[in-house]
MIDOSE-1310 file (N, C-alpha, C; in nm, 2 decimals, decimal comma, always signed):
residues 96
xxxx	+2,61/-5,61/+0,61/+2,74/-5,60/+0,55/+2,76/-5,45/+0,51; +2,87/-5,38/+0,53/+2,90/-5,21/+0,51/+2,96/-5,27/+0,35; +3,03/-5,15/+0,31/+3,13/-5,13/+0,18/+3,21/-5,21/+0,16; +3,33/-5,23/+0,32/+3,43/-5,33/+0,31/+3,40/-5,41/+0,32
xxxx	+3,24/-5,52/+0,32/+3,22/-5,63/+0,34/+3,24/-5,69/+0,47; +3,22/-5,57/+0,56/+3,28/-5,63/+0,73/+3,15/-5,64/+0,75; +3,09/-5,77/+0,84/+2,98/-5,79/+0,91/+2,96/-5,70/+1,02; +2,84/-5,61/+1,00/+2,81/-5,52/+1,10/+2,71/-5,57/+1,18
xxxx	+2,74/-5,50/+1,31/+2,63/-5,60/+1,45/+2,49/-5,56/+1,40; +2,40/-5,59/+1,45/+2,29/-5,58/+1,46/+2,22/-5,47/+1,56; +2,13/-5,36/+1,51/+2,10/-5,32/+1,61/+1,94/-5,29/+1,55; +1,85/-5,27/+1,70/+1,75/-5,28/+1,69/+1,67/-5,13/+1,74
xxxx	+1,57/-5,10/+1,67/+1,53/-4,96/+1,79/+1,36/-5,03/+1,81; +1,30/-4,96/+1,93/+1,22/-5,00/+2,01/+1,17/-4,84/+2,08; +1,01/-4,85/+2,02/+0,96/-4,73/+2,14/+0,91/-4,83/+2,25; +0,92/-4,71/+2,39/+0,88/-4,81/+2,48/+0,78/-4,65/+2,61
xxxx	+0,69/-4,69/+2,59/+0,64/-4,56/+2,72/+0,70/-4,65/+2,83; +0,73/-4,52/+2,89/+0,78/-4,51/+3,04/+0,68/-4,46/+3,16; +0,67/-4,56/+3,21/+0,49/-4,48/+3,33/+0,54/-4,49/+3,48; +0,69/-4,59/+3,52/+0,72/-4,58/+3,66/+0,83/-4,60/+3,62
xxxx	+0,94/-4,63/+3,74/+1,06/-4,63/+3,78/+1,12/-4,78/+3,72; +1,03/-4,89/+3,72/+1,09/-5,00/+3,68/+1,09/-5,01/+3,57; +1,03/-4,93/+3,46/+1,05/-4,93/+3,34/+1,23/-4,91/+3,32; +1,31/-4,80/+3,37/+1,38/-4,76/+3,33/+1,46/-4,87/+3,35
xxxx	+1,45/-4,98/+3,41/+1,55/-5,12/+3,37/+1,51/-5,17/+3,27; +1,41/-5,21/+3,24/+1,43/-5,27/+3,09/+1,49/-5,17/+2,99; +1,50/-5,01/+3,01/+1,59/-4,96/+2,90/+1,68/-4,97/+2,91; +1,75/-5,03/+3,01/+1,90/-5,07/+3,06/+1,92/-5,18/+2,99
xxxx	+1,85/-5,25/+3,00/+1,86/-5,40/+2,93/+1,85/-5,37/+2,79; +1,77/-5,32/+2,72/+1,78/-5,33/+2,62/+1,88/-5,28/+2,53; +1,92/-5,13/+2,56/+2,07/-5,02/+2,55/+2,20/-5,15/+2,54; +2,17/-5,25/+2,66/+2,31/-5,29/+2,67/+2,33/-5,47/+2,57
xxxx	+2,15/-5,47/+2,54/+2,16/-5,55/+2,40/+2,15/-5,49/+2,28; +2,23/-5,40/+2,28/+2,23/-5,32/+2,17/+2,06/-5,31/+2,07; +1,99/-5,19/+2,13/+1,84/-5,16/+2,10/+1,90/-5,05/+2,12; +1,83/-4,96/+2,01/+1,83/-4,77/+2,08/+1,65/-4,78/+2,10
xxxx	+1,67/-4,71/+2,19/+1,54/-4,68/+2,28/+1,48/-4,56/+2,27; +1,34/-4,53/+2,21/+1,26/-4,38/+2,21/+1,19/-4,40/+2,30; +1,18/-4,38/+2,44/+1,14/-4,34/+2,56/+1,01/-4,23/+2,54; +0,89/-4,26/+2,58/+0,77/-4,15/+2,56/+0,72/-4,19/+2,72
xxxx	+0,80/-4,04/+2,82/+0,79/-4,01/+2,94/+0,69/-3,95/+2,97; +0,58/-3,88/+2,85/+0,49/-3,79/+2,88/+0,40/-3,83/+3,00; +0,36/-3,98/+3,06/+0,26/-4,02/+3,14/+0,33/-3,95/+3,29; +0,48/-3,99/+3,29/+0,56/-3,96/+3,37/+0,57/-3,88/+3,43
xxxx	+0,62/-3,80/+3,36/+0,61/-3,64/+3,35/+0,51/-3,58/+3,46; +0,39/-3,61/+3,37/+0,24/-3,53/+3,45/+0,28/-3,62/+3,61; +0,27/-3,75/+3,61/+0,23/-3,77/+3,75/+0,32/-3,77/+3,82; +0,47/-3,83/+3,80/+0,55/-3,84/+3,91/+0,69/-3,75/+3,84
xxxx	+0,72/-3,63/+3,87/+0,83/-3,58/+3,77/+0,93/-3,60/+3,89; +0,95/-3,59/+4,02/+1,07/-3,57/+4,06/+1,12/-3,75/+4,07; +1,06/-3,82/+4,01/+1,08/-3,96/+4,03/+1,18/-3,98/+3,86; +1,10/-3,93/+3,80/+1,13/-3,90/+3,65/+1,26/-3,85/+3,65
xxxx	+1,29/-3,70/+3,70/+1,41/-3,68/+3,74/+1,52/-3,72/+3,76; +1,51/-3,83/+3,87/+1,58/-3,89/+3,93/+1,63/-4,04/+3,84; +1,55/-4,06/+3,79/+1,59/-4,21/+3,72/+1,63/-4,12/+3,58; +1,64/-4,02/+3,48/+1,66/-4,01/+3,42/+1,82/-3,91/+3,43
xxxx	+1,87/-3,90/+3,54/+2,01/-3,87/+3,54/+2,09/-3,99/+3,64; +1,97/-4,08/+3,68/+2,05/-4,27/+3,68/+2,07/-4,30/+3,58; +2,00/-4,29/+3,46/+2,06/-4,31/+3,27/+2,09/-4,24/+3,24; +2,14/-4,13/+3,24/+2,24/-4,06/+3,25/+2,35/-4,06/+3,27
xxxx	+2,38/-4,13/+3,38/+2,53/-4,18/+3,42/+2,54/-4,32/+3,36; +2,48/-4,38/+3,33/+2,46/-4,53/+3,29/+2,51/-4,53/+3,13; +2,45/-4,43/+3,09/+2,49/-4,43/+2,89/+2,62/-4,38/+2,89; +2,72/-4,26/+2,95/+2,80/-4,26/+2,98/+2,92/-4,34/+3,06
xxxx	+2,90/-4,43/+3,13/+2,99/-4,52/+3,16/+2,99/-4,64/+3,04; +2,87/-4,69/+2,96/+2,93/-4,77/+2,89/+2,89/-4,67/+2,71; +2,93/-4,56/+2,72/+2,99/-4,52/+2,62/+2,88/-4,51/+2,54; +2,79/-4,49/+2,57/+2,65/-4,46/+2,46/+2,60/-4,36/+2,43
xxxx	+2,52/-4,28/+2,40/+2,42/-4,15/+2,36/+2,29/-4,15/+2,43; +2,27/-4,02/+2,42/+2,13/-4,02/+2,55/+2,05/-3,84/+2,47; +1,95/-3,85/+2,44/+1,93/-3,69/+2,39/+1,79/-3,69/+2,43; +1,73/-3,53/+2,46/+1,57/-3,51/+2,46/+1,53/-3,51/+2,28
xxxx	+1,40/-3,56/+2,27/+1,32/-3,53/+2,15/+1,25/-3,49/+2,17; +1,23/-3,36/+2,19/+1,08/-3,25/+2,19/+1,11/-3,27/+2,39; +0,97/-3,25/+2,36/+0,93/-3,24/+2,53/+0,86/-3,36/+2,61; +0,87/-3,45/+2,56/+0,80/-3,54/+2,62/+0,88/-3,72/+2,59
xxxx	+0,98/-3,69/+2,49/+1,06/-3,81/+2,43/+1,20/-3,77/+2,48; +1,28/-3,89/+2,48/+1,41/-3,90/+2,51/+1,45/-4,09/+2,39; +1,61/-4,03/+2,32/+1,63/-4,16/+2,29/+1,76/-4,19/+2,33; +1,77/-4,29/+2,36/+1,91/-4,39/+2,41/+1,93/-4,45/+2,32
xxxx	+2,09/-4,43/+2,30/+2,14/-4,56/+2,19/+2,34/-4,63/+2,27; +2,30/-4,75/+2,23/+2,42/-4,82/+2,25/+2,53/-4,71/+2,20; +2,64/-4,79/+2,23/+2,81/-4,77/+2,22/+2,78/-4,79/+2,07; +2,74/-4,84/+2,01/+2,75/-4,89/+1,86/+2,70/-4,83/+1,76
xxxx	+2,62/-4,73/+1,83/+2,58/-4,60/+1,74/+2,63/-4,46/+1,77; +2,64/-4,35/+1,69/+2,69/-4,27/+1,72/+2,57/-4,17/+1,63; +2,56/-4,07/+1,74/+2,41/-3,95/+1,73/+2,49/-3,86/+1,72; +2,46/-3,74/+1,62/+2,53/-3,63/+1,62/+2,44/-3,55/+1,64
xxxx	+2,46/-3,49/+1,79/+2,42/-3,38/+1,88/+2,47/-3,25/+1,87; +2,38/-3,14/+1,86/+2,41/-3,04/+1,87/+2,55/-3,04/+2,01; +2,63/-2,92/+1,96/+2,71/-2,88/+2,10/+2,64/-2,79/+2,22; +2,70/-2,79/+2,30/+2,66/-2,74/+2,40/+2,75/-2,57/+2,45
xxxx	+2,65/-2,48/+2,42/+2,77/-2,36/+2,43/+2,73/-2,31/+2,54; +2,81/-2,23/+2,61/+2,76/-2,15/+2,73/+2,72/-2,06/+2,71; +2,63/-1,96/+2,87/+2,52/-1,93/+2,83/+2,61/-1,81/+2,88; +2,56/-1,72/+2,77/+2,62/-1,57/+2,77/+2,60/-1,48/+2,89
């Protein structure tokens, strides 16, 4: 319950290492049962990056269509959060 006494959803966060490609559906699933997700890609990374790549600007487009947040943490973490949270991200300025 917030201030005004309004029932607020439920949300859950969850680390989850990421080691192949089918991982990155259960972060789908879980994003869209409202979990924010800390992703630890670092296995990833070393073995398969252009695979890594590739599924991480598939969630990319995916947290964006249904209205979510998506950020790197350091160099080896990424976290995803539902529509129902809101992350305040640096801006993005261009590059001189």
């Amino acid at each position: 319950m917030d201030l005004s006494g309004e029932e607020q959803p439920v949300v859950y966060l969850q680390a989850l290492r990421v080691r192949q490609e089918e991982d990155f559906k259960k972060v789908r699933e879980l994003v869209q049962s409202n979990t924010i997700v800390i992703m630890n890609v670092e296995e990833m990374f070393d073995r398969d990056f252009s695979t890594l790549y590739r599924e991480v600007k598939k969630l990319v487009e995916f947290v964006e269509q249904i209205g979510g947040s998506i950020a790197r943490l350091g160099h080896s973490r990424i976290i995803v959060a539902p529509p129902t949270v809101r992350m305040i991200l640096p801006k993005k300025t261009k590059a001189s």
